[in-house]
C-alpha positions as CSV (number, residue, x, y, z in Angstrom):
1,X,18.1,0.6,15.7
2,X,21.1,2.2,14.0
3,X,24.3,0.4,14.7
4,X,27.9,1.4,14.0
5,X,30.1,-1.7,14.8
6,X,33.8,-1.3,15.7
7,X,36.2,-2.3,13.8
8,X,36.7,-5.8,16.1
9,X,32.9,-6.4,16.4
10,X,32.4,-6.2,12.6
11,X,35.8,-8.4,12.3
12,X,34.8,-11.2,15.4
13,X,30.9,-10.8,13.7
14,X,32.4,-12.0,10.4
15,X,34.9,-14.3,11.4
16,X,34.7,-15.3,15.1
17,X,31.1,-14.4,16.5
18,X,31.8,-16.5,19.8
19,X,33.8,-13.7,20.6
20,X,30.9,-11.7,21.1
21,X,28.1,-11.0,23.3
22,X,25.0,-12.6,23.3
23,X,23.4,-9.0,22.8
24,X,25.9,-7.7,20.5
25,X,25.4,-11.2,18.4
26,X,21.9,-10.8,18.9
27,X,21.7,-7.3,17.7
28,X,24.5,-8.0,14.4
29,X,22.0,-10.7,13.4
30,X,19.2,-8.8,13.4
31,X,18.1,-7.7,9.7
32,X,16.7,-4.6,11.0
33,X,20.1,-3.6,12.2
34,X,21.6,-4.8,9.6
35,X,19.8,-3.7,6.4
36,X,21.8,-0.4,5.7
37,X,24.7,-2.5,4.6
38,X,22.6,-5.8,3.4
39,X,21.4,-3.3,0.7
40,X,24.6,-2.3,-0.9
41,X,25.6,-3.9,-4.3
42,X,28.5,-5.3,-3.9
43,X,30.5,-3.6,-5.9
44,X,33.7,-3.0,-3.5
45,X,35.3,-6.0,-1.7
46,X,36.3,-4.2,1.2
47,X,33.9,-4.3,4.0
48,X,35.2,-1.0,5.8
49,X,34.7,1.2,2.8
50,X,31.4,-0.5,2.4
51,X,30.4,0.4,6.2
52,X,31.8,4.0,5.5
53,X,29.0,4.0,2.3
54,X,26.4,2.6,4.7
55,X,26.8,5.2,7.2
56,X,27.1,8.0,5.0
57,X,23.8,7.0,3.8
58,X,21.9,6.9,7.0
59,X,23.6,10.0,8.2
60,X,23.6,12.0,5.0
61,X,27.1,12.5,5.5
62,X,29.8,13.2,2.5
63,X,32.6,10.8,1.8
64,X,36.0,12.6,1.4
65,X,38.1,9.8,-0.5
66,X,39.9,9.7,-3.6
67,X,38.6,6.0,-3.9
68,X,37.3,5.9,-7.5
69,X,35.1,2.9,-6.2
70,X,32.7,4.9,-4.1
71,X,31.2,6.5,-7.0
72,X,29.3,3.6,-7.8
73,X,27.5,3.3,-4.7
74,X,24.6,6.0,-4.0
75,X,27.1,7.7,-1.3
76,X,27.9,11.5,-1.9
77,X,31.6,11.5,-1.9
78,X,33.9,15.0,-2.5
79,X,37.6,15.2,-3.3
């Protein structure tokens, strides 16, 4: 299943996961949920530009950023 986590559940996921549901924890800890952003090098520290990558990936979407950074990721980014 594709997942796009708000920006809380991606925050209590990483940091507080009692804060979320038993499904919603469930579903975060699933690998097949999770692989889009597993997958990434890690090449940029912060984790909303790398869920931006992950999502542009799975939706063939293009990036518009000026972020020098995404061009190291497979993402198709435009400025």
């Amino acid at each position: 299943m594709k997942l796009l986590l708000d920006t809380h559940t991606f925050i209590w996921w990483a940091s507080e996961p009692t804060k979320l549901s038993k499904s919603a924890l469930d579903m975060c800890k699933n690998r097949a949920n999770t692989l889009a952003l597993d997958e990434l090098p890690f090449h940029h520290k912060d984790p909303f530009d790398r869920l931006l990558i992950a999502q542009s990936n799975l939706e063939k979407m293009v990036i518009l950023s000026k972020d020098k950074i995404f061009s190291t990721y497979t993402a198709k980014v435009m400025w």
